[in-house]
Jmol script that loads the backbone (N, CA, C; Angstrom):
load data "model"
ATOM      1  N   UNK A   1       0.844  -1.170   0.000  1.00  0.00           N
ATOM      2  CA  UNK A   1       0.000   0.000   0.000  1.00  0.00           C
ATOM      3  C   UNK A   1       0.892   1.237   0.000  1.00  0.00           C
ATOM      4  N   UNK A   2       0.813   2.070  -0.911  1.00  0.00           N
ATOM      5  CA  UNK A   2       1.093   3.258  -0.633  1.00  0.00           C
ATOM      6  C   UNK A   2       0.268   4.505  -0.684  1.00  0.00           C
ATOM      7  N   UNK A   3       1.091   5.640  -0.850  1.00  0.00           N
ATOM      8  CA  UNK A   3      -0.201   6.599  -0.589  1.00  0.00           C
ATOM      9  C   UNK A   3       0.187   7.664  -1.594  1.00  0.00           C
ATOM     10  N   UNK A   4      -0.758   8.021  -2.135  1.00  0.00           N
ATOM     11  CA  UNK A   4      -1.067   9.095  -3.572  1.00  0.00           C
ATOM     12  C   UNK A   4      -1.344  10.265  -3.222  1.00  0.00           C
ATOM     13  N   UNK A   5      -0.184  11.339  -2.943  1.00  0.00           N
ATOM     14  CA  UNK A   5      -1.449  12.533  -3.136  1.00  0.00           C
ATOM     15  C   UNK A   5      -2.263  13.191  -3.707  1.00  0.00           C
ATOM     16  N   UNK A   6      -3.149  14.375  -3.587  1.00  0.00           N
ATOM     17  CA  UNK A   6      -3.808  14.975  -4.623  1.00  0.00           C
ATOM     18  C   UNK A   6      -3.288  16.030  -4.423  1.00  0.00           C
ATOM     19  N   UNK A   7      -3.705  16.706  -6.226  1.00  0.00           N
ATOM     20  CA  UNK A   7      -3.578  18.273  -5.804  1.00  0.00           C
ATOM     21  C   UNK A   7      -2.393  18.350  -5.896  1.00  0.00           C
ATOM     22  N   UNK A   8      -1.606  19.878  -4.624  1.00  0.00           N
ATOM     23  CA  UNK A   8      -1.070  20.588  -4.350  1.00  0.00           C
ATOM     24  C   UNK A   8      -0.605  19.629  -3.088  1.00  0.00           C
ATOM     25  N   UNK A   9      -0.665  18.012  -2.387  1.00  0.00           N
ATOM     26  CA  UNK A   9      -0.079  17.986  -1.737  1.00  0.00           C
ATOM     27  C   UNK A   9       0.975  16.911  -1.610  1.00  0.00           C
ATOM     28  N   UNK A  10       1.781  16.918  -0.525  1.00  0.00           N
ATOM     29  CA  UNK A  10       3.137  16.540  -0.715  1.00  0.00           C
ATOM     30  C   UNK A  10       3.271  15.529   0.693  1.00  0.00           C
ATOM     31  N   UNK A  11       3.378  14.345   0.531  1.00  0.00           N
ATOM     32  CA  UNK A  11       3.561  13.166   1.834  1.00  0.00           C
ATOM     33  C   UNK A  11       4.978  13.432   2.185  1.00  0.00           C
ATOM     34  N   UNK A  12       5.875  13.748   3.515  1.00  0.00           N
ATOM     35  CA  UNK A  12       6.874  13.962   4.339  1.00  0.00           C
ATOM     36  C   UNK A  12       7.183  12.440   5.071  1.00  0.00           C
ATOM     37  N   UNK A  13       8.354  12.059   5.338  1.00  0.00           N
ATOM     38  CA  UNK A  13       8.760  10.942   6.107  1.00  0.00           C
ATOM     39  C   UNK A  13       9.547  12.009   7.250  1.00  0.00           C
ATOM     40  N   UNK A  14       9.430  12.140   8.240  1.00  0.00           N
ATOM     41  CA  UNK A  14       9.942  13.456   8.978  1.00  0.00           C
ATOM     42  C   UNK A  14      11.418  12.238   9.624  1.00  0.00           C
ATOM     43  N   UNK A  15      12.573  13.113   9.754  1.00  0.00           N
ATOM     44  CA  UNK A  15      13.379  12.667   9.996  1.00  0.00           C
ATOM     45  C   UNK A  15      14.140  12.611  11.228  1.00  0.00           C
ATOM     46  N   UNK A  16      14.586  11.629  11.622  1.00  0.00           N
ATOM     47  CA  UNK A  16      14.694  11.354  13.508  1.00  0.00           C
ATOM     48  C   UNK A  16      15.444  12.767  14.147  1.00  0.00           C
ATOM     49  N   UNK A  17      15.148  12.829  15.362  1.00  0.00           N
ATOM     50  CA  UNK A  17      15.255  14.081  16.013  1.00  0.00           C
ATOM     51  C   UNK A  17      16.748  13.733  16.522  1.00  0.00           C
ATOM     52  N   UNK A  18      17.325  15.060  16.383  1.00  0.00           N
ATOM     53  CA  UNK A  18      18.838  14.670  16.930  1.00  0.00           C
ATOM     54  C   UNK A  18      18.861  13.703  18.668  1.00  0.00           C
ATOM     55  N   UNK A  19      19.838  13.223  18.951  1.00  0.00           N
ATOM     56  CA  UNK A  19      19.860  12.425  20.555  1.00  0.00           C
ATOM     57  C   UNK A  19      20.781  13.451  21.432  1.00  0.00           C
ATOM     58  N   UNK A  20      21.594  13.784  20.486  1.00  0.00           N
ATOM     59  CA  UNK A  20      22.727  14.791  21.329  1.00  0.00           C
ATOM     60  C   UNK A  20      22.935  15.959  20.912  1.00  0.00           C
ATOM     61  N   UNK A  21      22.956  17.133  21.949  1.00  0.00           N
ATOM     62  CA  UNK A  21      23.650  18.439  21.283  1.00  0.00           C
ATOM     63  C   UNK A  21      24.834  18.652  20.176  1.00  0.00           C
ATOM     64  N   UNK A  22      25.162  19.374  19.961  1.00  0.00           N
ATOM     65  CA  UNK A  22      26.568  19.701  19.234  1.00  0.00           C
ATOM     66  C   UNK A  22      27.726  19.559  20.323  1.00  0.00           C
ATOM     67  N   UNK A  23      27.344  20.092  21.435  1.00  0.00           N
ATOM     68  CA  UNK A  23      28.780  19.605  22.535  1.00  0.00           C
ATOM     69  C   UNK A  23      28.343  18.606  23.174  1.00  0.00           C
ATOM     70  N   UNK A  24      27.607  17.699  22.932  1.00  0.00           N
ATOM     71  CA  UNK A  24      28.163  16.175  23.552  1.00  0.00           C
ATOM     72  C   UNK A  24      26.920  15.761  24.362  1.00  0.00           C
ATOM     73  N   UNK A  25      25.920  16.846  24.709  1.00  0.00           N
ATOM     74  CA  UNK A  25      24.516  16.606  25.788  1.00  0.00           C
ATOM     75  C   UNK A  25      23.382  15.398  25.321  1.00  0.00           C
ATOM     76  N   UNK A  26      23.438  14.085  25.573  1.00  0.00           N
ATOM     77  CA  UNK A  26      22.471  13.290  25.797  1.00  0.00           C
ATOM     78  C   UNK A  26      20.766  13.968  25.645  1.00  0.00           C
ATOM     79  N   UNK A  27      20.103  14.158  25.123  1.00  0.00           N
ATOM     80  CA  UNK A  27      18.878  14.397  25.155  1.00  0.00           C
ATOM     81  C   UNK A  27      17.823  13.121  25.299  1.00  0.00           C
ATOM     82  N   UNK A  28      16.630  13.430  26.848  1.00  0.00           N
ATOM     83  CA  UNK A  28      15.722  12.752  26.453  1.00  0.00           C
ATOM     84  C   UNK A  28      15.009  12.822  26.070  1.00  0.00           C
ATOM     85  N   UNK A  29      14.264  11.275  25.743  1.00  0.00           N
ATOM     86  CA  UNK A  29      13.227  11.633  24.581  1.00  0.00           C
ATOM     87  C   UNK A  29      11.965  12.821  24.447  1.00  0.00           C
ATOM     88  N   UNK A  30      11.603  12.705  26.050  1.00  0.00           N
ATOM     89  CA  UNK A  30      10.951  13.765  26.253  1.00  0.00           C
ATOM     90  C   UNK A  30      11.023  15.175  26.243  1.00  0.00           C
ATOM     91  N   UNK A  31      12.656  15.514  26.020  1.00  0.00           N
ATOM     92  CA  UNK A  31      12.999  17.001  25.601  1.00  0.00           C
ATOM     93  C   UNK A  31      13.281  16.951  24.248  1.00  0.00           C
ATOM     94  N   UNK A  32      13.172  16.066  23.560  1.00  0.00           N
ATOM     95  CA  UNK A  32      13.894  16.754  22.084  1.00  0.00           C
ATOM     96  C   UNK A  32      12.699  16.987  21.803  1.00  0.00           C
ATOM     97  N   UNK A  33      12.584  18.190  20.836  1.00  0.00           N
ATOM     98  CA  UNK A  33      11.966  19.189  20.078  1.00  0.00           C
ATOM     99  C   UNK A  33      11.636  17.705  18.384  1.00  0.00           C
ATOM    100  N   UNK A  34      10.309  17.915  18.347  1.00  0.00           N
ATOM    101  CA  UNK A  34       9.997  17.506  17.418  1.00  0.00           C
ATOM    102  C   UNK A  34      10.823  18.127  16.333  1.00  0.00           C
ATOM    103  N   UNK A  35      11.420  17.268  15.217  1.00  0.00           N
ATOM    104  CA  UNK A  35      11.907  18.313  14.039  1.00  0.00           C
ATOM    105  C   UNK A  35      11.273  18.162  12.883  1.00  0.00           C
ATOM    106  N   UNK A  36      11.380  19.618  12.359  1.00  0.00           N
ATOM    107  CA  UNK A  36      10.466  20.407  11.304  1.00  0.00           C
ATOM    108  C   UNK A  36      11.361  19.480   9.990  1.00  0.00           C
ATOM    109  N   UNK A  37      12.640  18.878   9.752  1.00  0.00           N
ATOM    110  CA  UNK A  37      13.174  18.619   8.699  1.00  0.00           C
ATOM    111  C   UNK A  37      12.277  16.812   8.177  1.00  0.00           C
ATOM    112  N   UNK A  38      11.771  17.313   6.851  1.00  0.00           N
ATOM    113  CA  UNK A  38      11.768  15.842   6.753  1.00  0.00           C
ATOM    114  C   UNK A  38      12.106  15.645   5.133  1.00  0.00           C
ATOM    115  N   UNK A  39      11.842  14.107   4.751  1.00  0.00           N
ATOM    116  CA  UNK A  39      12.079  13.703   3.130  1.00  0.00           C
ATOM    117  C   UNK A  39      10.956  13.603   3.023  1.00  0.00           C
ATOM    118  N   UNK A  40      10.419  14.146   1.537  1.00  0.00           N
ATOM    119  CA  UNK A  40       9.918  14.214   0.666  1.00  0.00           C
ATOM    120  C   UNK A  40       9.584  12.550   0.251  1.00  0.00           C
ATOM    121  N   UNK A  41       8.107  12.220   0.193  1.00  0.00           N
ATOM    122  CA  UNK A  41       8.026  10.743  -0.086  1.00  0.00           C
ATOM    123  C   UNK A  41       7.468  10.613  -1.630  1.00  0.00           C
ATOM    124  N   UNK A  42       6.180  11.517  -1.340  1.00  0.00           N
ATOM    125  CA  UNK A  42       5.626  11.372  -2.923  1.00  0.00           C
ATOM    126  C   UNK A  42       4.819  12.572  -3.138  1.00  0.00           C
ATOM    127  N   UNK A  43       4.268  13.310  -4.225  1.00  0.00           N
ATOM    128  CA  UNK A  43       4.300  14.647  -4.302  1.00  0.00           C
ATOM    129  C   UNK A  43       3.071  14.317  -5.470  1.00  0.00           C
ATOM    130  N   UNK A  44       2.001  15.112  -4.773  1.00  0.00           N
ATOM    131  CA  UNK A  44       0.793  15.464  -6.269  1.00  0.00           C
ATOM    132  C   UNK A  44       1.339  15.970  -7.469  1.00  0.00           C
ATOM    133  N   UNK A  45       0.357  15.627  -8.398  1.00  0.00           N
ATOM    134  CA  UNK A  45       0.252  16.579  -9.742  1.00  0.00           C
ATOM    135  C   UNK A  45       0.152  17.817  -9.769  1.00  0.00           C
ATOM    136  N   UNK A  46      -0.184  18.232  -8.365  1.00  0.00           N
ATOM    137  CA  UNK A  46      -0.310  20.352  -8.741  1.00  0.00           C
ATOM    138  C   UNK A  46      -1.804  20.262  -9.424  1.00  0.00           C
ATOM    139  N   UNK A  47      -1.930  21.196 -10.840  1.00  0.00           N
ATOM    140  CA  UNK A  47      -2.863  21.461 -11.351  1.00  0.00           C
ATOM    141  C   UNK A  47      -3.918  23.180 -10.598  1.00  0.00           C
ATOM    142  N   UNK A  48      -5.096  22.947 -10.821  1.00  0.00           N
ATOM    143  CA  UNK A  48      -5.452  23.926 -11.167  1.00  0.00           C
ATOM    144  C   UNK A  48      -6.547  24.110  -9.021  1.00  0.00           C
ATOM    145  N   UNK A  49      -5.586  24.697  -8.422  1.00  0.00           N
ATOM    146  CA  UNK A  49      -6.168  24.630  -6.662  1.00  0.00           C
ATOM    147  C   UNK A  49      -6.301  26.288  -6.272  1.00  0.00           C
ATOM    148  N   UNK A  50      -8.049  26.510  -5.713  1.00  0.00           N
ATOM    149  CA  UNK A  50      -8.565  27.446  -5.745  1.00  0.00           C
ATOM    150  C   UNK A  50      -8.586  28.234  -6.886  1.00  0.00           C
ATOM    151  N   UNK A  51      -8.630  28.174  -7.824  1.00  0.00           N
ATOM    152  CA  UNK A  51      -8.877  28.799  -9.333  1.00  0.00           C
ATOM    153  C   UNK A  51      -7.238  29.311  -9.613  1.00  0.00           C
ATOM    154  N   UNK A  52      -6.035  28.877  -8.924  1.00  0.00           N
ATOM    155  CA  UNK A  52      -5.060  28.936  -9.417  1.00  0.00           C
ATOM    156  C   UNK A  52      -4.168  27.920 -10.207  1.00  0.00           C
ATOM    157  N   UNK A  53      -3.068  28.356 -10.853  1.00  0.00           N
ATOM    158  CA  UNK A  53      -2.232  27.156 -11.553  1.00  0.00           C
ATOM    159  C   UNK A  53      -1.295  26.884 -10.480  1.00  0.00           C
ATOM    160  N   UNK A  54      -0.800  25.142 -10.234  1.00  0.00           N
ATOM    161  CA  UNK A  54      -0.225  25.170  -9.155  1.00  0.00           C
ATOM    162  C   UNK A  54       1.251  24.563  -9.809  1.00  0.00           C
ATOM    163  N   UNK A  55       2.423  24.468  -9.860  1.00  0.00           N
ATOM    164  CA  UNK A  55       3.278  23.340 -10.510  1.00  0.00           C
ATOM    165  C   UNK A  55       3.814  23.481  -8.982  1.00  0.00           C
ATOM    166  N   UNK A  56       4.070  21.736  -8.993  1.00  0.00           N
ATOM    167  CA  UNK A  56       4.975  21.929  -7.882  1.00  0.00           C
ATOM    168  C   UNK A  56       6.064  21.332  -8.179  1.00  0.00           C
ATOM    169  N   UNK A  57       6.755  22.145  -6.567  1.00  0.00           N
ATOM    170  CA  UNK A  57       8.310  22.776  -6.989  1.00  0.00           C
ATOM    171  C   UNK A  57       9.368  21.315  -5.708  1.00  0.00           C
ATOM    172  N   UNK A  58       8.595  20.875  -5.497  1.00  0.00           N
ATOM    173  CA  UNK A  58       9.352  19.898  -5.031  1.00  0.00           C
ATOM    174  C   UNK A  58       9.524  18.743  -5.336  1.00  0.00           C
ATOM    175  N   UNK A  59      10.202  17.691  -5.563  1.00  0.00           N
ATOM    176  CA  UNK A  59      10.676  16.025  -5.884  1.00  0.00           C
ATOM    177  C   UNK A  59      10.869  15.148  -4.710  1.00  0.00           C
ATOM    178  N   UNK A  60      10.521  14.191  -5.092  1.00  0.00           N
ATOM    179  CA  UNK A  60      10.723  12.796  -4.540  1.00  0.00           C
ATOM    180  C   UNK A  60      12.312  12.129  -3.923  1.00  0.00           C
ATOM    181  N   UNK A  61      12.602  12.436  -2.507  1.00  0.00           N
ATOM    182  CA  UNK A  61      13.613  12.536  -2.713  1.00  0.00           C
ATOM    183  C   UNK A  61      14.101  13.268  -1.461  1.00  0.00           C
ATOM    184  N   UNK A  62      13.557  14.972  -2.054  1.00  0.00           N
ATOM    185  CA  UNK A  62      14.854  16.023  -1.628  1.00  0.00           C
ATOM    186  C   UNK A  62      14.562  15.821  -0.021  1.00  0.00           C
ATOM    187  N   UNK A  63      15.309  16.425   0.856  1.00  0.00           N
ATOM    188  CA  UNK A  63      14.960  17.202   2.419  1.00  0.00           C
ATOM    189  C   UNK A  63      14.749  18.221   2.397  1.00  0.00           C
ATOM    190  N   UNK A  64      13.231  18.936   3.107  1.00  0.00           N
ATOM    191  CA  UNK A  64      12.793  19.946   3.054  1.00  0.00           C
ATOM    192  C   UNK A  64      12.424  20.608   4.617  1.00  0.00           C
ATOM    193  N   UNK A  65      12.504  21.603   4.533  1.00  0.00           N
ATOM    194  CA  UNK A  65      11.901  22.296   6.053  1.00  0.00           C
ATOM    195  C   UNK A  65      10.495  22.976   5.789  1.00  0.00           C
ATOM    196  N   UNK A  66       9.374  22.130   6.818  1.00  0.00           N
ATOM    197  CA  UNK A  66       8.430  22.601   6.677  1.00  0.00           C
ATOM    198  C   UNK A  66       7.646  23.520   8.302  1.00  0.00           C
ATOM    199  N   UNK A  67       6.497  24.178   8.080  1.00  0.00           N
ATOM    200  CA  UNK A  67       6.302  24.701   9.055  1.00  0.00           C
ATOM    201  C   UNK A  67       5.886  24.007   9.859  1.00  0.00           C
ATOM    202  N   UNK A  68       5.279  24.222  11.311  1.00  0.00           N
ATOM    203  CA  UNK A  68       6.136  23.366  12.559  1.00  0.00           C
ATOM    204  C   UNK A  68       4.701  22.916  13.036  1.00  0.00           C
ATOM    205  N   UNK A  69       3.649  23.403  12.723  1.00  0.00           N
ATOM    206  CA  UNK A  69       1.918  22.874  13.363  1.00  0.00           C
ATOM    207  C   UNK A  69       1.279  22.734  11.633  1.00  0.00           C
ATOM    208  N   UNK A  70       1.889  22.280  10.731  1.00  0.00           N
ATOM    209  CA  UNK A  70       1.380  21.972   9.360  1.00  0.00           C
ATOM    210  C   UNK A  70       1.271  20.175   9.529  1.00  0.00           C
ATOM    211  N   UNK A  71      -0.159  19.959   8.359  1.00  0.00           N
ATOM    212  CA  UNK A  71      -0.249  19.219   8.479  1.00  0.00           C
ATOM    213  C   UNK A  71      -1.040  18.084   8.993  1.00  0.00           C
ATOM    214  N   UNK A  72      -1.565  16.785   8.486  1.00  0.00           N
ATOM    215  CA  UNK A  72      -1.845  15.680   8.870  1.00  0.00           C
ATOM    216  C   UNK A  72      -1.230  14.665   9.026  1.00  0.00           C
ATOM    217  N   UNK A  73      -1.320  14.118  10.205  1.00  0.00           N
ATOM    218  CA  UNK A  73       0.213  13.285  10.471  1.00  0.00           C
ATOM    219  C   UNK A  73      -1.066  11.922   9.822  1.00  0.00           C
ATOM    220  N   UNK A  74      -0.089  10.506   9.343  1.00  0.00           N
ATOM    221  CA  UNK A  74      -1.066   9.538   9.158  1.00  0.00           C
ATOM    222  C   UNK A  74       0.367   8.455   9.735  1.00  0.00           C
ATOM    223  N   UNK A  75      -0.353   7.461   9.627  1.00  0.00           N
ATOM    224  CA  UNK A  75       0.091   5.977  10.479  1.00  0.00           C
ATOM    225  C   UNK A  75      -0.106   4.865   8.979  1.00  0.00           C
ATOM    226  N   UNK A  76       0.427   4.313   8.918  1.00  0.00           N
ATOM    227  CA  UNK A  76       0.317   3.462   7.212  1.00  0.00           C
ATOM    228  C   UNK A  76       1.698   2.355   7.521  1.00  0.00           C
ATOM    229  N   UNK A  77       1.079   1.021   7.896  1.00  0.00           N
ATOM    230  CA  UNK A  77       1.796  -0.234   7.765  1.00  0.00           C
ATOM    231  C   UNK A  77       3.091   0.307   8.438  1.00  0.00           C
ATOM    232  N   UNK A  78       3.183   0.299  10.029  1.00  0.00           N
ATOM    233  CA  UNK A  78       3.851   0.840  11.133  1.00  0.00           C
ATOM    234  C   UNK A  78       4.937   2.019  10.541  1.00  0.00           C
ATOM    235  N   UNK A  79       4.456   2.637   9.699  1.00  0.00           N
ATOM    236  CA  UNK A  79       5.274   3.781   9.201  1.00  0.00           C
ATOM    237  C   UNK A  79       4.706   5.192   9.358  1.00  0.00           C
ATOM    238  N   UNK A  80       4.825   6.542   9.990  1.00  0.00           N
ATOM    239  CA  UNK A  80       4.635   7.439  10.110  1.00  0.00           C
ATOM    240  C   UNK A  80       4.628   8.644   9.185  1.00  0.00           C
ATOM    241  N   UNK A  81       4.186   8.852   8.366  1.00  0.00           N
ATOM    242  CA  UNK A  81       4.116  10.012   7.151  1.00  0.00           C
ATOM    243  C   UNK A  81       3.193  11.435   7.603  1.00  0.00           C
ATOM    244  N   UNK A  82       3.902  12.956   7.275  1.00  0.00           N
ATOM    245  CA  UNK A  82       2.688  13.622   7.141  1.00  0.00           C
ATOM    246  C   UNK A  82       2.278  14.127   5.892  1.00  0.00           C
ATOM    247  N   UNK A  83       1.243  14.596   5.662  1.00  0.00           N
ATOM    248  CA  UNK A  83       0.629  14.847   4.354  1.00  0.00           C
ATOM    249  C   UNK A  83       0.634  16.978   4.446  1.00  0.00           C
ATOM    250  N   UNK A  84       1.214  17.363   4.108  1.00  0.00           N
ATOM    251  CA  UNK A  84       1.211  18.878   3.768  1.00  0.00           C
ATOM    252  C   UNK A  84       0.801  19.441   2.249  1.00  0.00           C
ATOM    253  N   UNK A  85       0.765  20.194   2.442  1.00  0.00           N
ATOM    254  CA  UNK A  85       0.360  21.556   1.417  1.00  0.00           C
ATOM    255  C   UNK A  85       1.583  21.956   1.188  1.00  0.00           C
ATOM    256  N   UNK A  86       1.858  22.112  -1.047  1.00  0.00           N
ATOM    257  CA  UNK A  86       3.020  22.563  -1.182  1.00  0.00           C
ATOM    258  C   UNK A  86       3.862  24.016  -0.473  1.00  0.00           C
ATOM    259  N   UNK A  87       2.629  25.110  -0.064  1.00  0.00           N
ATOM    260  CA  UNK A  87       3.084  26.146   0.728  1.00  0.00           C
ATOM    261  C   UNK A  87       3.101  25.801   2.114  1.00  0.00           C
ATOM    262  N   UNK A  88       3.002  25.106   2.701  1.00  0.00           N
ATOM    263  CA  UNK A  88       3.290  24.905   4.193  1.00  0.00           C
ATOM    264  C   UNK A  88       4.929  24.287   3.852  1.00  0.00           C
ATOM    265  N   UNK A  89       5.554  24.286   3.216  1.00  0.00           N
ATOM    266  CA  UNK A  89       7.030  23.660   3.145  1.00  0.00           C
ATOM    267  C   UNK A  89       7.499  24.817   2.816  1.00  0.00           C
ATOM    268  N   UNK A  90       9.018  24.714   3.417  1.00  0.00           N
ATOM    269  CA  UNK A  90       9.561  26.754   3.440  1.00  0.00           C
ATOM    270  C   UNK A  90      10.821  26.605   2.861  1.00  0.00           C
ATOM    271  N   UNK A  91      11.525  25.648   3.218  1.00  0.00           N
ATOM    272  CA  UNK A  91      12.563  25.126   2.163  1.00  0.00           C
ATOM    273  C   UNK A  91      13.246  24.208   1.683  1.00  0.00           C
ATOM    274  N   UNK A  92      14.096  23.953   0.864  1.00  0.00           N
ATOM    275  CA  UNK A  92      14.174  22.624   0.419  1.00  0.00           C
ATOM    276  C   UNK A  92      16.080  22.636   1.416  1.00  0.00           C
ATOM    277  N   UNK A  93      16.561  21.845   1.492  1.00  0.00           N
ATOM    278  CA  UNK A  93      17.584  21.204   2.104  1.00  0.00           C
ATOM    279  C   UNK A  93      19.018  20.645   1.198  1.00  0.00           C
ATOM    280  N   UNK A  94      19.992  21.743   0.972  1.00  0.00           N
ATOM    281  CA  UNK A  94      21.058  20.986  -0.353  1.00  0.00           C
ATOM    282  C   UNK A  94      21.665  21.048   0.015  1.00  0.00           C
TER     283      UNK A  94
END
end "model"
wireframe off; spacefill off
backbone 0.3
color backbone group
């Protein structure tokens, strides 16, 4: 099973939250900060959303930073994906 979007939207695999600071600090699970970075899984056709033309500008693939309360998170064959809107993603990751 996988999952198709429509539209203008774009499925995220969000990517594991760091464990340690930059100088060496252990984090638990309960303090790390959810992170906004994830991969790009599979990406709509775009087309024509709210009477606009949409192309979208992202691929299958890249790492992107998206905004931080965007989103439908879904659960799919013990795997975690969220489903966003090509403008709720702010940048891509190179």
């Amino acid at each position: 099973m996988k999952l198709v979007p429509l539209a203008d939207r774009v499925v995220l695999k969000q990517l594991e939250a760091e464990e340690t600071t930059k100088s060496g600090i252990i984090l638990a699970s309960k303090s790390q900060e959810k992170p906004q970075e994830a991969e790009v899984v599979a990406v709509g056709p775009g087309g024509v959303v709210d009477g606009k033309e949409v192309t979208m500008q992202v691929t299958v693939g890249q790492k992107v930073i998206y905004s931080k309360y965007a989103g439908t998170e879904v659960k799919l064959e013990e795997e975690e994906y969220i489903i966003v809107k090509q403008n709720d993603i702010l940048a891509v990751v190179e």
